[in-house]
PDB file of N, CA, C and O in Angstrom:
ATOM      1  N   UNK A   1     114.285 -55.138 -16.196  1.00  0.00           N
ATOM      2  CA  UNK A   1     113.101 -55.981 -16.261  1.00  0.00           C
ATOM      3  C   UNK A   1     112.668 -56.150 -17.712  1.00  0.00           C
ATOM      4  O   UNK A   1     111.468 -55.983 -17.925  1.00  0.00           O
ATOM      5  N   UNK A   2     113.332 -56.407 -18.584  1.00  0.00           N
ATOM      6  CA  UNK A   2     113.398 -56.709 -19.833  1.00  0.00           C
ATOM      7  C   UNK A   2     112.284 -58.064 -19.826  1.00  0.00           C
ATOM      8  O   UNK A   2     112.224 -58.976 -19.002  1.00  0.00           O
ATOM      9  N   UNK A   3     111.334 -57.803 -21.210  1.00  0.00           N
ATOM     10  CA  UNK A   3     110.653 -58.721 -21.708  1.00  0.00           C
ATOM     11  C   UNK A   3     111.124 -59.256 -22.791  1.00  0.00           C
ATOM     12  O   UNK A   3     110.930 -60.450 -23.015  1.00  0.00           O
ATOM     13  N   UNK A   4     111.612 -58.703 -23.389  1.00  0.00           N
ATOM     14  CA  UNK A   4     112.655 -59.948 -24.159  1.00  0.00           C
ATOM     15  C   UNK A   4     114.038 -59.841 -24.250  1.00  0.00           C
ATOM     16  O   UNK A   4     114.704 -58.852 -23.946  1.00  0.00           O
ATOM     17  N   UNK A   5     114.449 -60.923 -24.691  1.00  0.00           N
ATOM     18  CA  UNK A   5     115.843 -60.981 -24.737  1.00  0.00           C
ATOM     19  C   UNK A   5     116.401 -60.189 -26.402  1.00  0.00           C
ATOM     20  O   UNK A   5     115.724 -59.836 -27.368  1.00  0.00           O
ATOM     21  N   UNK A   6     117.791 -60.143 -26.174  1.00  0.00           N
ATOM     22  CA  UNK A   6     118.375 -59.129 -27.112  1.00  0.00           C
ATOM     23  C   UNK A   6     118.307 -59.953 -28.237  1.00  0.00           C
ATOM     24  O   UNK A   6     118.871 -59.367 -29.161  1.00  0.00           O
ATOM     25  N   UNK A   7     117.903 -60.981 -28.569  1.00  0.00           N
ATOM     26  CA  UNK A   7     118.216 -61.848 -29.881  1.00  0.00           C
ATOM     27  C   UNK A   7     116.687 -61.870 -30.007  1.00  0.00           C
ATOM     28  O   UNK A   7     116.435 -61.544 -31.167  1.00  0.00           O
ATOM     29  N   UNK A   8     115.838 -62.049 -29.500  1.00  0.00           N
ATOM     30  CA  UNK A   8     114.256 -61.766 -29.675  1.00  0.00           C
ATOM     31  C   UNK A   8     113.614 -60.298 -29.751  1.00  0.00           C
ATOM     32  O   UNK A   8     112.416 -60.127 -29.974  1.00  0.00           O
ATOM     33  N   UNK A   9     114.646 -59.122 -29.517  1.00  0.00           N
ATOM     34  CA  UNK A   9     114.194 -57.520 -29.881  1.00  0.00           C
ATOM     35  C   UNK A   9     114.554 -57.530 -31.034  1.00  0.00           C
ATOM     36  O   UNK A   9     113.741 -57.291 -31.927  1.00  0.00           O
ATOM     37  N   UNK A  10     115.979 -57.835 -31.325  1.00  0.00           N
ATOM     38  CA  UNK A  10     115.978 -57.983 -32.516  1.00  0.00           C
ATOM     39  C   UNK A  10     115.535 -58.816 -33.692  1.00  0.00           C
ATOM     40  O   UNK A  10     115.913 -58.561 -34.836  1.00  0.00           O
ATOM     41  N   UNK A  11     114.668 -59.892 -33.375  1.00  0.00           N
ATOM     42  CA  UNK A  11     113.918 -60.478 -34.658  1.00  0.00           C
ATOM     43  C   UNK A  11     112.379 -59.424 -34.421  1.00  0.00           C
ATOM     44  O   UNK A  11     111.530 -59.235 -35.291  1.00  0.00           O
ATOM     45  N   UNK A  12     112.363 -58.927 -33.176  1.00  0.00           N
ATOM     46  CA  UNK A  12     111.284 -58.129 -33.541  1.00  0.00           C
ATOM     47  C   UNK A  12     110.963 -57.112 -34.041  1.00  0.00           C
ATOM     48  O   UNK A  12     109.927 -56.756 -34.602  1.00  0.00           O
ATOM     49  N   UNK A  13     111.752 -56.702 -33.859  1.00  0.00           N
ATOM     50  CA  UNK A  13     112.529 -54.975 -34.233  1.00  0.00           C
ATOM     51  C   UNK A  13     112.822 -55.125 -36.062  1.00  0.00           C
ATOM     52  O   UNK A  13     112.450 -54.214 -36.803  1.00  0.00           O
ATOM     53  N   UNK A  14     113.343 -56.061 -36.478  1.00  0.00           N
ATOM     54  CA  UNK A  14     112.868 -56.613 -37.912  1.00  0.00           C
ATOM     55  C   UNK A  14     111.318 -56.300 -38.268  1.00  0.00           C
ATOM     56  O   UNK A  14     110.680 -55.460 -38.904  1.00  0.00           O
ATOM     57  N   UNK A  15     111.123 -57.254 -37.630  1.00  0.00           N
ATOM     58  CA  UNK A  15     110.014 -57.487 -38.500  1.00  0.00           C
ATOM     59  C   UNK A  15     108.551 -56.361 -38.349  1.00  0.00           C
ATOM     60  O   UNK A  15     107.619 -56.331 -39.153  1.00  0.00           O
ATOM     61  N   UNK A  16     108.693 -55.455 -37.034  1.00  0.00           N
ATOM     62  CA  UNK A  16     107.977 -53.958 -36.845  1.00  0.00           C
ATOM     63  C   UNK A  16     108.700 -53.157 -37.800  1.00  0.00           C
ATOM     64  O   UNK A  16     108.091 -52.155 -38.176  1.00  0.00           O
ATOM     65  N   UNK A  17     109.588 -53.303 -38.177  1.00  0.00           N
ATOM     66  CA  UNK A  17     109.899 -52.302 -38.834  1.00  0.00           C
ATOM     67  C   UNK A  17     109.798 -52.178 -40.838  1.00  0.00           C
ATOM     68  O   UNK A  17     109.893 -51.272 -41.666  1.00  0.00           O
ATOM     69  N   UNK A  18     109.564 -53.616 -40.859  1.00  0.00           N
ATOM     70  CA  UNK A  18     109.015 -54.037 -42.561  1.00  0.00           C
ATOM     71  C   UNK A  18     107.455 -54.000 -42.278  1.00  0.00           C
ATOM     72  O   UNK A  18     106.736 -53.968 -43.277  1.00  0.00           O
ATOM     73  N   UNK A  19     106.835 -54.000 -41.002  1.00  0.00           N
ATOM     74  CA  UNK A  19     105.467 -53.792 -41.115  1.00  0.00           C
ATOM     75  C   UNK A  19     105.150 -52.692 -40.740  1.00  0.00           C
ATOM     76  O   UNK A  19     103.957 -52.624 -40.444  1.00  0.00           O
ATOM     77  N   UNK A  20     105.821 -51.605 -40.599  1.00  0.00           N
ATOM     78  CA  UNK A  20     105.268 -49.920 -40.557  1.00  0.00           C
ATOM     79  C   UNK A  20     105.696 -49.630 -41.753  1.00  0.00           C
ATOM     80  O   UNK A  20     106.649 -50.012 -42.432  1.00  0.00           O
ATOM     81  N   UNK A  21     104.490 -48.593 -41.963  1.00  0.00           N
ATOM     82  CA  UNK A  21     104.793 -47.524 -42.872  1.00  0.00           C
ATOM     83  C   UNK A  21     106.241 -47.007 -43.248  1.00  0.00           C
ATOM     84  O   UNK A  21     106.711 -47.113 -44.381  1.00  0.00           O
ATOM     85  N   UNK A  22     106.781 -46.537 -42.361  1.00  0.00           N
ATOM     86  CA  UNK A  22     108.373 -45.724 -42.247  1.00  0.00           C
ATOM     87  C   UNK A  22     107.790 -44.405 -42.368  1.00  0.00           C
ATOM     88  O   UNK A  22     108.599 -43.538 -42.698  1.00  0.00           O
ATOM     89  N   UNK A  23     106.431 -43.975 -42.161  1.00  0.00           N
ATOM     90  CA  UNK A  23     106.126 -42.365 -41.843  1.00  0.00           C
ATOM     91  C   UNK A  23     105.872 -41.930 -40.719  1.00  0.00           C
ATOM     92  O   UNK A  23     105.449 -42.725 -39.880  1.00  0.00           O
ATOM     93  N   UNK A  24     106.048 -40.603 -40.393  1.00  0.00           N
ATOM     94  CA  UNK A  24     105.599 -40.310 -38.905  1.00  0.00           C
ATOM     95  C   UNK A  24     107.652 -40.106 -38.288  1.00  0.00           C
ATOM     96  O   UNK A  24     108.702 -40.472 -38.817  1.00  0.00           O
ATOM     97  N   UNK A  25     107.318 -39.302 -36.885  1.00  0.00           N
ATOM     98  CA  UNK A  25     108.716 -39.406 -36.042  1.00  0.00           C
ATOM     99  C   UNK A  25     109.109 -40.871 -35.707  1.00  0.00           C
ATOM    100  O   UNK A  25     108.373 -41.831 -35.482  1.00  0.00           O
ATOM    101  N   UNK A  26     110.309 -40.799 -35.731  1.00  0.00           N
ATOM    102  CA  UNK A  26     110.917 -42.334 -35.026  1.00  0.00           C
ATOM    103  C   UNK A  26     110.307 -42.272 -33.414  1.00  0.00           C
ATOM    104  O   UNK A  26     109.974 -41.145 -33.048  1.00  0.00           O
ATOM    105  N   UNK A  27     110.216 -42.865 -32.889  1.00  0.00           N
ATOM    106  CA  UNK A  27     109.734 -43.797 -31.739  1.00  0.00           C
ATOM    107  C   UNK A  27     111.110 -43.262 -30.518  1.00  0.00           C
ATOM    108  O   UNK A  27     112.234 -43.537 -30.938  1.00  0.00           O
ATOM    109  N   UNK A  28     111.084 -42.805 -29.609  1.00  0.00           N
ATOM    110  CA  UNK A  28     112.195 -42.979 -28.500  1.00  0.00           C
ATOM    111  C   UNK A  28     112.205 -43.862 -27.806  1.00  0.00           C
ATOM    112  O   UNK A  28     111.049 -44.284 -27.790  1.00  0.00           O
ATOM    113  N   UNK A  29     112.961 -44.593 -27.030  1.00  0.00           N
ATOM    114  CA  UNK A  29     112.945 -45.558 -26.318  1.00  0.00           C
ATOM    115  C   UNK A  29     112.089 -46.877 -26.920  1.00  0.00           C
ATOM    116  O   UNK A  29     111.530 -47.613 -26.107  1.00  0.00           O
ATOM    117  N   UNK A  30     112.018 -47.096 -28.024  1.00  0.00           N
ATOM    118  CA  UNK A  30     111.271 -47.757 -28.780  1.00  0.00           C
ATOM    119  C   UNK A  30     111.117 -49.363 -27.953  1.00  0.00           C
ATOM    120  O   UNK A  30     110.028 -49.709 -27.494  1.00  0.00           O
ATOM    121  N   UNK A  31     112.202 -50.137 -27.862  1.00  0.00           N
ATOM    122  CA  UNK A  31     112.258 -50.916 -27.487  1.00  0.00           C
ATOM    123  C   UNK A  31     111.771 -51.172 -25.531  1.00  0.00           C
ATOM    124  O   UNK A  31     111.563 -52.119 -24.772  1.00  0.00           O
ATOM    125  N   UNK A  32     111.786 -50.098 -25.491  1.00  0.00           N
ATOM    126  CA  UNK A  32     111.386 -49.969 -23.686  1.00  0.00           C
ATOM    127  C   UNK A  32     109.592 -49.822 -23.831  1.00  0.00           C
ATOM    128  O   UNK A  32     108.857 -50.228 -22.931  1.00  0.00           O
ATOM    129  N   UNK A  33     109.237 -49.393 -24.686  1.00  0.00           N
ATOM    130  CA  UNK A  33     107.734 -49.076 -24.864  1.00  0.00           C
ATOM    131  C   UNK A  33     107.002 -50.054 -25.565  1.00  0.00           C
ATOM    132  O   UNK A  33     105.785 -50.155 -25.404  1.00  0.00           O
ATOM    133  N   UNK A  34     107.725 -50.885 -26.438  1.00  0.00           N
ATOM    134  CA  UNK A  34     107.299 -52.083 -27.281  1.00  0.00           C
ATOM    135  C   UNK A  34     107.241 -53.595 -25.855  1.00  0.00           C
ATOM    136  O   UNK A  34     106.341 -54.393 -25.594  1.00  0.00           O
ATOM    137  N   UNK A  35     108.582 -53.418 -25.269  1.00  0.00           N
ATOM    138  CA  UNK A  35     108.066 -54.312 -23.864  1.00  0.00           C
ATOM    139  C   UNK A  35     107.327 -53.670 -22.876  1.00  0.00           C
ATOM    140  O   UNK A  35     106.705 -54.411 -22.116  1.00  0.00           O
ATOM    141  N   UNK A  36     107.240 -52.389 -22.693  1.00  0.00           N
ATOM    142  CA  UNK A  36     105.797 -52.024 -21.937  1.00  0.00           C
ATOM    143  C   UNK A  36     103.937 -52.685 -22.636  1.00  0.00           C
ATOM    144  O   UNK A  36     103.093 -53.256 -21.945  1.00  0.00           O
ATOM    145  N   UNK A  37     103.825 -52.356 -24.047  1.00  0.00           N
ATOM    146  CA  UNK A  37     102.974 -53.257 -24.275  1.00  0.00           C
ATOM    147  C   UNK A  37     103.050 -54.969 -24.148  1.00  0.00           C
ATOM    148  O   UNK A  37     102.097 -55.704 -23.889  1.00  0.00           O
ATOM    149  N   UNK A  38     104.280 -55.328 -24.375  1.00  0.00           N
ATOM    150  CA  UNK A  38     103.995 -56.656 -24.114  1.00  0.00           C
ATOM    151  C   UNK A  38     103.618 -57.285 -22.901  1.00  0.00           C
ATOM    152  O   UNK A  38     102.846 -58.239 -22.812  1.00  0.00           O
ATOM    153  N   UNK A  39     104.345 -56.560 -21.733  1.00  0.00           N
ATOM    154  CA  UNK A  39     103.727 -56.792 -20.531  1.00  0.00           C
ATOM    155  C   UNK A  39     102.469 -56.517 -19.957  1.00  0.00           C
ATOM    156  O   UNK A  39     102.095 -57.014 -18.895  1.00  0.00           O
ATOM    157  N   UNK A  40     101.761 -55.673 -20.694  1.00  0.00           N
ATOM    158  CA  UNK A  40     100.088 -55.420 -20.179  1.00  0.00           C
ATOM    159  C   UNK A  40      99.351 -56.526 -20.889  1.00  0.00           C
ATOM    160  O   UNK A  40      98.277 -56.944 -20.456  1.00  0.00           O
ATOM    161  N   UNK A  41      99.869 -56.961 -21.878  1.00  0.00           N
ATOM    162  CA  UNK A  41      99.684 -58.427 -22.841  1.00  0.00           C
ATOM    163  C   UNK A  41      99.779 -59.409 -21.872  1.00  0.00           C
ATOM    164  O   UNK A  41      98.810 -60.122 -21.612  1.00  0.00           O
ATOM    165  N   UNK A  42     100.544 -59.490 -21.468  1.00  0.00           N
ATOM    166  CA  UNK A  42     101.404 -60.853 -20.821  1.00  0.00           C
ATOM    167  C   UNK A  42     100.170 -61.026 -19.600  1.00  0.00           C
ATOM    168  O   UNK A  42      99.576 -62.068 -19.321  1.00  0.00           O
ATOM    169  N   UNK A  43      99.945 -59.357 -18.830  1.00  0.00           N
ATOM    170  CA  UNK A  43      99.402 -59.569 -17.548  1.00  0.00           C
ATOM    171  C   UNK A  43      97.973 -58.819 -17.492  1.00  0.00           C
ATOM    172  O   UNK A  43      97.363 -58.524 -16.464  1.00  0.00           O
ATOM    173  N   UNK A  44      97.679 -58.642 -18.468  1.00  0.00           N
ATOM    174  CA  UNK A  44      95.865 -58.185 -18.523  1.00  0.00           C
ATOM    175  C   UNK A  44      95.432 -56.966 -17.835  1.00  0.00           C
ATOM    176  O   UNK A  44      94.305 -56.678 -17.432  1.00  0.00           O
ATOM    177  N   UNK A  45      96.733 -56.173 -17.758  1.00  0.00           N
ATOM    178  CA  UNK A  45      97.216 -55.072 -17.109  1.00  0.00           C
ATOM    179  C   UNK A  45      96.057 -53.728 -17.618  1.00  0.00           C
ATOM    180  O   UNK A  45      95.663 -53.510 -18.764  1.00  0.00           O
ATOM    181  N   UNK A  46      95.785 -53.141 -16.641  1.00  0.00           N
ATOM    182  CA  UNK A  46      95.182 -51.449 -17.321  1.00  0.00           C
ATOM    183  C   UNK A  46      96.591 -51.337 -17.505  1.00  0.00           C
ATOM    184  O   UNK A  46      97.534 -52.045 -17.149  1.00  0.00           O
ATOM    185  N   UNK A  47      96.487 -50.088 -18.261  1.00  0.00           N
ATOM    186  CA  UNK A  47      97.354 -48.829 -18.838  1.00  0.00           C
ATOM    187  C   UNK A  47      98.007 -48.445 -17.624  1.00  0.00           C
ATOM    188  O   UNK A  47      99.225 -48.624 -17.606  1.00  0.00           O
ATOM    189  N   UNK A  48      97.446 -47.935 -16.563  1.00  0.00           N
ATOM    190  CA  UNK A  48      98.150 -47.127 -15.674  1.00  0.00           C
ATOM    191  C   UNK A  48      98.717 -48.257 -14.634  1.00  0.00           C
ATOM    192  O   UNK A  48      99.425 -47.741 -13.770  1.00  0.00           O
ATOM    193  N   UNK A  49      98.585 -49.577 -14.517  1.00  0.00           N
ATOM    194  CA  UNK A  49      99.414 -50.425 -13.642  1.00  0.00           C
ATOM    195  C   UNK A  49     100.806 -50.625 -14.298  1.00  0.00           C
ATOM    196  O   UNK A  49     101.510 -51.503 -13.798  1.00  0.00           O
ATOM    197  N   UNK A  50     101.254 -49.985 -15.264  1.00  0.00           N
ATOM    198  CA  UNK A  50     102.203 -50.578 -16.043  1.00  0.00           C
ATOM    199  C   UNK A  50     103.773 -49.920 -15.311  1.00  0.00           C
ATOM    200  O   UNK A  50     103.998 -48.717 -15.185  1.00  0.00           O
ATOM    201  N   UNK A  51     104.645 -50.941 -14.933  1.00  0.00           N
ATOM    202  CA  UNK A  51     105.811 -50.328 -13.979  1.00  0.00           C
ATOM    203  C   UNK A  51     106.710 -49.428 -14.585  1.00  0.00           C
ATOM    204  O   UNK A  51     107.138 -49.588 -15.728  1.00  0.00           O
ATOM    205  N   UNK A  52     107.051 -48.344 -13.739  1.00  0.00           N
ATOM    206  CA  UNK A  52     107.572 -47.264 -14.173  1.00  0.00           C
ATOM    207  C   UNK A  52     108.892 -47.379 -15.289  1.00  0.00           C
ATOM    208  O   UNK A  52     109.326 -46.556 -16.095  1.00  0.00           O
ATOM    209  N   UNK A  53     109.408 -49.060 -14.890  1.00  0.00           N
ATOM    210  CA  UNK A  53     110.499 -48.928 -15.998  1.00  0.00           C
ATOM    211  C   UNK A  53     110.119 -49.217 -17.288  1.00  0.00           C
ATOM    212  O   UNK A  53     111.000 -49.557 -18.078  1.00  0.00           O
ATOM    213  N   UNK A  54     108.808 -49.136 -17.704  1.00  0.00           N
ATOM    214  CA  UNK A  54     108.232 -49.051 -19.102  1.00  0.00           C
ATOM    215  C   UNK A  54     108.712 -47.653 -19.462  1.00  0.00           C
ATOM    216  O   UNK A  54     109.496 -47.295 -20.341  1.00  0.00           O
ATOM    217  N   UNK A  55     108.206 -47.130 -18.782  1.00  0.00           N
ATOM    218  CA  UNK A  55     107.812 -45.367 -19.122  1.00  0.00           C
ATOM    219  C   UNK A  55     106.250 -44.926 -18.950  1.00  0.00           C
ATOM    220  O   UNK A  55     105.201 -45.331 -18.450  1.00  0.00           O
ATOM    221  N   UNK A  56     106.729 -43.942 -19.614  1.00  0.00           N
ATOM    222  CA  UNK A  56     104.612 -43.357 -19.199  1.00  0.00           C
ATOM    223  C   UNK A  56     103.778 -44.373 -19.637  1.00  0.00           C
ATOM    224  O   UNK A  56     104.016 -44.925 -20.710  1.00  0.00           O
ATOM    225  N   UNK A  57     102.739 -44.726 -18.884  1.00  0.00           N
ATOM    226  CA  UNK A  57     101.923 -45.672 -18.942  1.00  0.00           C
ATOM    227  C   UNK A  57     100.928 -45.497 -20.759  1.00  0.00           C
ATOM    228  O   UNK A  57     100.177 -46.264 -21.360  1.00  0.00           O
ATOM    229  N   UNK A  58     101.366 -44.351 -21.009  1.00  0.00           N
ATOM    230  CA  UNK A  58     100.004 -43.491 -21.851  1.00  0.00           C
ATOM    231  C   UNK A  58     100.923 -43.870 -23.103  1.00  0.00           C
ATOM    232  O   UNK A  58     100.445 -43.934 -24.236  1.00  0.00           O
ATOM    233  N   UNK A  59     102.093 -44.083 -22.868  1.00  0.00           N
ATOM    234  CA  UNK A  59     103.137 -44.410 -24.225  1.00  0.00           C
ATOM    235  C   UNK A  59     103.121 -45.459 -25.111  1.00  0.00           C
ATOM    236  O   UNK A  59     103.134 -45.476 -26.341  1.00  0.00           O
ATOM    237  N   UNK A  60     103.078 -46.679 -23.956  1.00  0.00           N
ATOM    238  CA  UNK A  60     102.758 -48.355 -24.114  1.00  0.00           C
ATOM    239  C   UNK A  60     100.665 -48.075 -24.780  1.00  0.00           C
ATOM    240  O   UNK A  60     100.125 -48.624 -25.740  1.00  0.00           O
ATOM    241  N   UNK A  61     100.247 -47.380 -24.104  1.00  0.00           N
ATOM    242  CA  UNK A  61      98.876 -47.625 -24.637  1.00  0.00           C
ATOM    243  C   UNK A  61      98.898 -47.023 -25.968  1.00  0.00           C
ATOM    244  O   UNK A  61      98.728 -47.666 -27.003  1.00  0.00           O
ATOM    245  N   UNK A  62      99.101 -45.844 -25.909  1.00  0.00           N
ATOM    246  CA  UNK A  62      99.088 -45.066 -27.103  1.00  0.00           C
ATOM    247  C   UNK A  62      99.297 -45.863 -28.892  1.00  0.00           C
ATOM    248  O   UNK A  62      98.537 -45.986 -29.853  1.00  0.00           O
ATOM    249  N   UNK A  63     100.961 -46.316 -28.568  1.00  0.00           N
ATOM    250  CA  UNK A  63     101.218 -47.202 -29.251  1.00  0.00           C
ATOM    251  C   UNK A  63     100.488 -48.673 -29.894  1.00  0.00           C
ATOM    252  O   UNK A  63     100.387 -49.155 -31.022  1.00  0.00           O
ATOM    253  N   UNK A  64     100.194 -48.944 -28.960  1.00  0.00           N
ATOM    254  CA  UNK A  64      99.634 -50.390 -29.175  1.00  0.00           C
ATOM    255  C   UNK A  64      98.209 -50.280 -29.972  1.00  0.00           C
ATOM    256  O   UNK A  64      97.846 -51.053 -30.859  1.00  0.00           O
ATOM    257  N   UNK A  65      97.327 -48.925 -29.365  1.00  0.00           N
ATOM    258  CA  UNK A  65      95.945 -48.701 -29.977  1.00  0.00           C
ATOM    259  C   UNK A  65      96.006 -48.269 -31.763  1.00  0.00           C
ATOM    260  O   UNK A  65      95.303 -48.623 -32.709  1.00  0.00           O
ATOM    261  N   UNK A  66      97.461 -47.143 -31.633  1.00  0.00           N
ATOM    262  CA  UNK A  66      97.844 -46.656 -33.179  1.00  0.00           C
ATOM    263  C   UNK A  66      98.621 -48.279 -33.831  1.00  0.00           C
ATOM    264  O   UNK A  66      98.624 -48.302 -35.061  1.00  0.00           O
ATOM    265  N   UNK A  67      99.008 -49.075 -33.410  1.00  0.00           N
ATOM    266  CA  UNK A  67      99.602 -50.232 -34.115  1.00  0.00           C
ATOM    267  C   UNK A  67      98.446 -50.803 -34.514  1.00  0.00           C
ATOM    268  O   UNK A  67      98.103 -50.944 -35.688  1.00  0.00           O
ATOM    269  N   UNK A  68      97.749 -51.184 -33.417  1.00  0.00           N
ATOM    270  CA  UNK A  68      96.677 -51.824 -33.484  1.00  0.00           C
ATOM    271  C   UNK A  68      95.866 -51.753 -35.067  1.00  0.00           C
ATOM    272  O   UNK A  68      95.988 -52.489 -36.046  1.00  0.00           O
ATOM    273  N   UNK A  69      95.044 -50.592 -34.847  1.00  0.00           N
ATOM    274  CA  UNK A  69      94.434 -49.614 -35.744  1.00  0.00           C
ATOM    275  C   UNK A  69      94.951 -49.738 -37.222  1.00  0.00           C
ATOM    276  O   UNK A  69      94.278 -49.955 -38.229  1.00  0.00           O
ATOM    277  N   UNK A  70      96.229 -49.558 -37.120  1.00  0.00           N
ATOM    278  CA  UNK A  70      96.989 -49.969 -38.657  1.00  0.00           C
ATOM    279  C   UNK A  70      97.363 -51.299 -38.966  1.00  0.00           C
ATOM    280  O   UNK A  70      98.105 -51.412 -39.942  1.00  0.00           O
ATOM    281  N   UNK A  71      97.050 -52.276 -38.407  1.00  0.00           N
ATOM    282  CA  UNK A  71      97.807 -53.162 -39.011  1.00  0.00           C
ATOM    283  C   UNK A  71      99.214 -53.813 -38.430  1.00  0.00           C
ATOM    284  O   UNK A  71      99.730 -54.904 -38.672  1.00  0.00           O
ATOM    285  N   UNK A  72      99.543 -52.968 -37.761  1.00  0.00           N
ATOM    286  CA  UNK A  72     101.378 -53.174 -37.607  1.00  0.00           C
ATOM    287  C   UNK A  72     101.133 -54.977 -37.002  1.00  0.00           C
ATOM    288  O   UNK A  72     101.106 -56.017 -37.659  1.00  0.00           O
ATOM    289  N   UNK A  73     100.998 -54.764 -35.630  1.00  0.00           N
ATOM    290  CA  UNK A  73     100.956 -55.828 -34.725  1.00  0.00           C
ATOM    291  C   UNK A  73     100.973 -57.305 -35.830  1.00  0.00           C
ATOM    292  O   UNK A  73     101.942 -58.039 -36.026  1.00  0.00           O
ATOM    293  N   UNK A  74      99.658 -57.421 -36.401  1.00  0.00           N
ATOM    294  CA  UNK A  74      99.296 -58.251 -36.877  1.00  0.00           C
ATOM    295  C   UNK A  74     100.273 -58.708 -38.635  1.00  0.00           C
ATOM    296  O   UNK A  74     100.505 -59.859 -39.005  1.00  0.00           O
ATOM    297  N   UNK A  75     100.575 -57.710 -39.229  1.00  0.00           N
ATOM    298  CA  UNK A  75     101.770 -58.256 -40.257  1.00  0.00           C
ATOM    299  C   UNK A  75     103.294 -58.361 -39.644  1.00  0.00           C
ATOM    300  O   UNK A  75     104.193 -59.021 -40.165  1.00  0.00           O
ATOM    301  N   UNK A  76     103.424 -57.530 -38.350  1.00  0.00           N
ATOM    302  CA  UNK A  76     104.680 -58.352 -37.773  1.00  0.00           C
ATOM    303  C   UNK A  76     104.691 -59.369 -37.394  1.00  0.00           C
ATOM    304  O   UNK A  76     105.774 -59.933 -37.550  1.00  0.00           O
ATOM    305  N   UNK A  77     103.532 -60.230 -36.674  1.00  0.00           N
ATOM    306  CA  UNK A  77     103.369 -61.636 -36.304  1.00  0.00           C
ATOM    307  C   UNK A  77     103.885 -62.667 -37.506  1.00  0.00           C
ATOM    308  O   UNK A  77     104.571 -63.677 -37.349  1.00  0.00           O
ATOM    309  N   UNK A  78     103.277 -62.041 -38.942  1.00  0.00           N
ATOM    310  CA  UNK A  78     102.611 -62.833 -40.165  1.00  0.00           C
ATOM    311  C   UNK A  78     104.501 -63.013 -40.349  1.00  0.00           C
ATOM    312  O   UNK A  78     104.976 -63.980 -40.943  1.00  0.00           O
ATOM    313  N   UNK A  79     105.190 -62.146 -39.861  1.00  0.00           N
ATOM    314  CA  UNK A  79     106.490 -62.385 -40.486  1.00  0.00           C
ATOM    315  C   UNK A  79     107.378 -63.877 -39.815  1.00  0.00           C
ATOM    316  O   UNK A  79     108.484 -64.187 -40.257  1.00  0.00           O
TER     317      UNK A  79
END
């Protein structure tokens, strides 16, 4: 149940990755948790409706509030 396609992770996956820091642990399942937020995006979703093939619901939130917070989201768009 992929939210994006493999030629659209990877222009995204670019451009999150020139807009983080590069501090902190790498991310697991990075790409499974980056389309877990997009889908609570997509569908105006709480945190905990989010389908199990995201992963923990608390992962997709977690993320998105610490992206949020810094910046990320918004200079990956700018790219």
């Amino acid at each position: 149940m992929g939210m994006l396609s493999d030629d659209g992770w990877v222009r995204l996956k670019v451009a999150l990755d020139a807009a983080r820091s590069g501090t902190g642990r790498p991310l697991q399942d990075e790409r499974r948790v980056v389309e877990g937020v997009i889908w609570r995006q997509r569908n105006g979703a709480k945190g905990r409706a989010l389908p199990p093939e995201f992963g923990p619901w608390w992962k997709a939130a977690q993320l998105h509030i610490r992206w949020s917070r810094l910046g990320v989201w918004e200079r990956a768009f700018e790219r």
